[in-house]
C-alpha positions in Angstrom: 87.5 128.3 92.0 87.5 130.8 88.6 91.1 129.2 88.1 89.9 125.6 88.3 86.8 126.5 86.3 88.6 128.2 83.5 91.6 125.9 83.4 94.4 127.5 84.6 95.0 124.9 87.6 94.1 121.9 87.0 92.1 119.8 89.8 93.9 116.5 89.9 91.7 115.0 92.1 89.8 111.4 92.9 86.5 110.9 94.3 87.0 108.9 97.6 83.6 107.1 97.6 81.2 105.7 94.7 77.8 107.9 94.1 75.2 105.7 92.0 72.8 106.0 89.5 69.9 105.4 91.3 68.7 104.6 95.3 68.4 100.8 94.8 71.6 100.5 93.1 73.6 101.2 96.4 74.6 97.6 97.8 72.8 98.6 101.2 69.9 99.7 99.7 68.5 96.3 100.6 69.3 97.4 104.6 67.8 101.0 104.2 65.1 101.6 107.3 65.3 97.8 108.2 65.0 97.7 112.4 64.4 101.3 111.8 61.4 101.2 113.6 61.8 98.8 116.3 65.5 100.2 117.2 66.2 103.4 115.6 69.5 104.1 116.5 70.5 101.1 115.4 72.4 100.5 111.6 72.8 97.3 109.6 75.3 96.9 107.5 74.8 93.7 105.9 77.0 94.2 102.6 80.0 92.5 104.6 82.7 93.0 102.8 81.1 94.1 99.7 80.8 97.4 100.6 81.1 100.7 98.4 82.6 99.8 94.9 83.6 96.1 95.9 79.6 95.7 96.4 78.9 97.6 92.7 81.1 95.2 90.9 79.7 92.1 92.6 76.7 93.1 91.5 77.4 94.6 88.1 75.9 97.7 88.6 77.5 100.8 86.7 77.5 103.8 89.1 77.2 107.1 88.2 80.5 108.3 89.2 82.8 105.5 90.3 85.4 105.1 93.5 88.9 107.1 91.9 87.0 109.3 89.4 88.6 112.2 88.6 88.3 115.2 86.2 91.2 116.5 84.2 92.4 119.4 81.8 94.9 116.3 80.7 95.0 112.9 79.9 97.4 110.0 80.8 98.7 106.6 79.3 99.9 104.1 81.4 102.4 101.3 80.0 105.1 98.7 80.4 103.5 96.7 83.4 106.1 94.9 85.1 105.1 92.5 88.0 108.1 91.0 89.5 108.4 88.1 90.8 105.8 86.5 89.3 105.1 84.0 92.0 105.7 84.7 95.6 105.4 83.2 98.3 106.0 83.5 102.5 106.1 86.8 103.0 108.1 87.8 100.1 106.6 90.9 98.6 105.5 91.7 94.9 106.6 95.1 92.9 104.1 96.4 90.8 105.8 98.8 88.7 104.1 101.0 85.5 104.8 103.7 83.6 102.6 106.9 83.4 103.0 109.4 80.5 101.2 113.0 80.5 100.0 112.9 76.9 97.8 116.1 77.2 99.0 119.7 77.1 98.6 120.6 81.0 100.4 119.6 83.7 98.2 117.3 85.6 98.8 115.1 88.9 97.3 111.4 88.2 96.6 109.0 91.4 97.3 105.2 90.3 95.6 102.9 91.8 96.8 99.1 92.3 93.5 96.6 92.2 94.3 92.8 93.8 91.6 89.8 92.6 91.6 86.2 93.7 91.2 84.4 90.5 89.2 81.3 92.8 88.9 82.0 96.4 87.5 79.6 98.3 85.4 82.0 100.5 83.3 84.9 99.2 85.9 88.0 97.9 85.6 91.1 95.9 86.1 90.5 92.0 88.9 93.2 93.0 90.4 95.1 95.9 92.6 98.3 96.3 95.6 97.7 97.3 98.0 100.4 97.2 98.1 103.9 95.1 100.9 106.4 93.9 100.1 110.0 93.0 102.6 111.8 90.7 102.6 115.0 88.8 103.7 115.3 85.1 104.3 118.3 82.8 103.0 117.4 79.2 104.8 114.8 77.5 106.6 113.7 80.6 106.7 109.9 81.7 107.8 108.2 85.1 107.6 105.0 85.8 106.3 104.2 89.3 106.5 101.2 91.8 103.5 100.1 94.6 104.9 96.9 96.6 102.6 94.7 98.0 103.0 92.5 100.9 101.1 89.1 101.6 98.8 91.1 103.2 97.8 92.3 99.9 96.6 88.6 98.6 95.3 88.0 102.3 91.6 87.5 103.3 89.1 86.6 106.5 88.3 82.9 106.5 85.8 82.5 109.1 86.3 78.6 109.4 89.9 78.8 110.2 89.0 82.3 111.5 92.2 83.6 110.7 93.9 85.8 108.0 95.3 83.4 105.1 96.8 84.1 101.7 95.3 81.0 99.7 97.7 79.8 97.5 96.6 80.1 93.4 96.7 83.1 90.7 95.9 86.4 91.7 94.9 88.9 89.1 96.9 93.0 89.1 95.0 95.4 87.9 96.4 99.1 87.5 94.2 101.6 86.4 92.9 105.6 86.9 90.0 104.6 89.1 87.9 101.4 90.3 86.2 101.3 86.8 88.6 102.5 84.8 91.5 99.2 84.3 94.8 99.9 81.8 97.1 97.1 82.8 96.3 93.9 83.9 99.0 90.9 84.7 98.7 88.3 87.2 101.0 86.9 89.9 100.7 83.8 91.5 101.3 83.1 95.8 
């Protein structure tokens, strides 16, 4: 713990959930203690889908500390987005690739994460959704470029009237970034 506090490793790590700023800001605050009393065992989770940092962005509400936050004795610049192909479609997949550069002065591990957002579903979706994630440690100055593939399953969502998975066909936006709040690249493919 001394080493971490006093810098001589350095944590690389990402928070795994979001933590917010307030009680009511959670998006099941609105189901805390409901039923509580008639069935107390019994939990509702009526965020659906919109649950942890999906349910923050649909409601615009900054947390305190986000999904994919992470502390750092370094710093890291991600570049050169390459999305390829551009439009897919079956179950042809889609290659993400990126370039992350160490541009502190400690080595430092950095966890990438790989957002997917329908730009018009036609049933309720998250503005974004993680899709895929590479880790990779850099000394300072050093740069690698990295690749996250995504499937169909990637683009694919519930629809409860055909009640079946289904990739709807339109743009999709791809957004690369440190954590759920924290974007760097953006492009957009279309299925």
């Amino acid at each position: 713990m001394a080493d971490i506090l006093f810098g001589v490793v350095n944590p690389s790590g990402k928070l795994p959930a979001t933590f917010e700023r307030r009680p009511g800001d959670n998006p099941c605050a609105p189901f805390y203690g409901r039923d509580w009393d008639v069935e107390p065992k019994r939990a509702v989770y009526g965020e659906g889908i919109f649950v942890g940092y999906r349910g923050y962005d649909r409601k615009g509400v900054e947390p305190q500390f986000c999904f994919g936050y992470g502390a750092s004795y370094t710093t890291f610049e991600y570049s050169e987005l390459g999305i390829a192909p551009d439009t897919a479609s079956g179950d042809l997949a889609v290659r993400v690739s990126f370039t992350i550069r160490n541009t502190g002065g400690r080595e430092g591990a950095e966890a990438a994460q790989v957002y997917v957002g329908a730009r018009a579903p036609s049933v309720p979706r998250p503005p974004k959704e993680l899709k895929g994630f590479v880790k990779v440690g850099l000394k300072p100055g050093e740069a690698k470029r990295m690749t996250v593939t995504l499937g169909p399953e990637a683009f694919a969502c519930w629809d409860p009237g055909k009640k079946a998975w289904v990739v709807e066909p339109g743009a999709y936006a791809i957004m690369v970034g440190a954590s759920s709040r924290d974007e760097r690249l953006r492009g957009e493919v279309r299925r």
